[in-house]
C-alpha positions in Angstrom: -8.5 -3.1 -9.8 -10.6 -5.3 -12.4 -9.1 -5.8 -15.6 -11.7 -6.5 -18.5 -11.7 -7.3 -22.2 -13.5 -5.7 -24.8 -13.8 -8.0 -28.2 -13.6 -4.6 -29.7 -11.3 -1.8 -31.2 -10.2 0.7 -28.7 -12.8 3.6 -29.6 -16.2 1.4 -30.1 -14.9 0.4 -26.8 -14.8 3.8 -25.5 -18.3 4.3 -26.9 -19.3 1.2 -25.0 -17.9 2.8 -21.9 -19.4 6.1 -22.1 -22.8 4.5 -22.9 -22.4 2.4 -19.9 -21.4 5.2 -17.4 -24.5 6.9 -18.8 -26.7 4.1 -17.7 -24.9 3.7 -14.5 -27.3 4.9 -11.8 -24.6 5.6 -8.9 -22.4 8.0 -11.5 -23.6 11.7 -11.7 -20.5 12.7 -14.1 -17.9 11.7 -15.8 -14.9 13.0 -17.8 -13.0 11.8 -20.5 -9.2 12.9 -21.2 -8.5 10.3 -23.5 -6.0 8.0 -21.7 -8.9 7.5 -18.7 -12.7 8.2 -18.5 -13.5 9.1 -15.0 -16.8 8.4 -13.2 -18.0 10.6 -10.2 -20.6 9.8 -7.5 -21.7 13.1 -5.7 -21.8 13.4 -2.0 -24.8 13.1 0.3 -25.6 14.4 3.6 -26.8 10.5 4.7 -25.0 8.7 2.0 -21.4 9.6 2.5 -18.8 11.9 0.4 -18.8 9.7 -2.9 -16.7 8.0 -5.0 -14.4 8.4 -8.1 -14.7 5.2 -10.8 -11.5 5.1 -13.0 -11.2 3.8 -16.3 -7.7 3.3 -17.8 -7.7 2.9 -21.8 -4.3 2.3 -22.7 -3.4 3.9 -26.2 -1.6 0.9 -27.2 -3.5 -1.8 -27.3 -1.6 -5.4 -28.5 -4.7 -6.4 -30.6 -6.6 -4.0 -33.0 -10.1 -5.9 -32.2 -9.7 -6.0 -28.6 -9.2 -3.1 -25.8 -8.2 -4.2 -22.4 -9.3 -2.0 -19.6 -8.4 -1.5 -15.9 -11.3 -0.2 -13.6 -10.9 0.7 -10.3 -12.6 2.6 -7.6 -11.7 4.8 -4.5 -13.5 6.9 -2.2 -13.6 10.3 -2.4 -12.4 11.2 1.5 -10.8 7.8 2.6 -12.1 8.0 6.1 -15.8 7.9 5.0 -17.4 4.7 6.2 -21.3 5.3 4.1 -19.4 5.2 0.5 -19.2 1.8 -0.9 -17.1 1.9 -4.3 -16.8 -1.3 -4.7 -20.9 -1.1 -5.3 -20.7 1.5 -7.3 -17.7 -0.5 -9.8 -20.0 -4.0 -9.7 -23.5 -1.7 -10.9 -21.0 0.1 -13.7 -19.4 -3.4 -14.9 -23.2 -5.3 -14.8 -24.0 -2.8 -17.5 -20.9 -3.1 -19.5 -21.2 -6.6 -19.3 -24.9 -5.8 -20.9 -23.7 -3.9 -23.7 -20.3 -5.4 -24.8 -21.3 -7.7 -27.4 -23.7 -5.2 -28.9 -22.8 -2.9 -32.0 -21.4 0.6 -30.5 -23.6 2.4 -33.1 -26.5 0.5 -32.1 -26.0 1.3 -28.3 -25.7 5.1 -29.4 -29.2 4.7 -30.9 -30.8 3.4 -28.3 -29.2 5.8 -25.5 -30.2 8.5 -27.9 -34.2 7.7 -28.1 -33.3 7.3 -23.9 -32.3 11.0 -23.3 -31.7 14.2 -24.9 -27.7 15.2 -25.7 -28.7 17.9 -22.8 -29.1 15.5 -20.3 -25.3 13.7 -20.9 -23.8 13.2 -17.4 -20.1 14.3 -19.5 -18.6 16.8 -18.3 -15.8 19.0 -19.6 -13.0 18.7 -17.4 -12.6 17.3 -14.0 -12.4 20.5 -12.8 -16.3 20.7 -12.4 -15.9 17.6 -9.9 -15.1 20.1 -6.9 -12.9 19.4 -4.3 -14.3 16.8 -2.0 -11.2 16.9 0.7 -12.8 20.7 1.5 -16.3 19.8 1.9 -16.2 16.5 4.2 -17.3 17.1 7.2 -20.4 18.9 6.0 -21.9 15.7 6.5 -20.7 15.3 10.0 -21.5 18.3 11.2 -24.8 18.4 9.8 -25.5 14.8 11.2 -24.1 15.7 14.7 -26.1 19.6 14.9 -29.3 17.4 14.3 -28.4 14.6 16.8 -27.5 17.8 19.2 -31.2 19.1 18.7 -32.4 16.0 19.6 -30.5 15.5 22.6 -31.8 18.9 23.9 -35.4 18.0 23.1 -35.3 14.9 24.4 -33.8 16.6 27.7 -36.3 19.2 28.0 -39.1 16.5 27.5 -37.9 14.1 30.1 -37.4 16.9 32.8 -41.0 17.9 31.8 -42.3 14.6 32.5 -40.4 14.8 35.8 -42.0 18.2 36.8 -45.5 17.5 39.3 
């Protein structure tokens, strides 16, 4: 968990953070239910089963200009060994670190001329996320069926070589 400080009140750092999860390469969505924005990184068949970034915003904050934040990470199927979150977390707080001492309605602006409201990674609910714990070993299986086809060619081309 990284704790970080924003020199701002608690919704233009919102809008800071939603910005920034926009700009975050590794997130495909993210939700926001107003306690927590949550970041999601899709699964791949090579890349692993994703991740989940987390972003508390506590409602009480003990300064009106300032919103503390805890961000943490997690994988989405804890045995996976291709997700990195920790990767994923560094990428998302390099670009809040980029944005932080900018004005919130200037940010807005300039994600605006970036991309169409259409093209928002927010999603409604988490609901939309899917459940990851049902689809992990599609990956597996799809890496070991390929690996299996291999290892029959390969067979078949080395007996082949061995034929007079």
């Amino acid at each position: 968990m990284t704790r970080i400080s924003l020199e701002q009140p608690r919704d233009d750092a919102k809008t800071i953070l939603k910005a920034s999860l926009e700009l975050t390469d590794a997130i495909d969505a993210y939700t926001d239910d107003g306690q927590r924005i949550v970041g999601k990184q899709n699964a791949s068949v090579f890349g692993g089963n994703g991740a989940r970034l987390i972003v508390e915003i506590p409602e009480m904050q003990e300064k009106d200009k300032e919103t503390v934040v805890e961000v943490t990470a997690e994988k989405n199927v804890a045995i996976d060994m291709a997700t990195s979150p920790e990767d994923i977390k560094s990428d998302f707080l390099n670009v809040v670190n980029n944005l932080r001492r900018k004005d919130p309605e200037d940010v807005l602006d300039n994600l605006s001329k970036r991309m169409s409201p259409s093209d928002s990674k927010e999603v409604g609910s988490s609901n939309g996320f899917g459940n990851d714990a049902a689809t992990m070993g599609k990956g597996f299986a799809i890496n070991y069926i390929v690996v299996m086809v291999f290892m029959v060619l390969f067979t078949f081309f080395m007996m082949a070589m061995m034929m007079p």
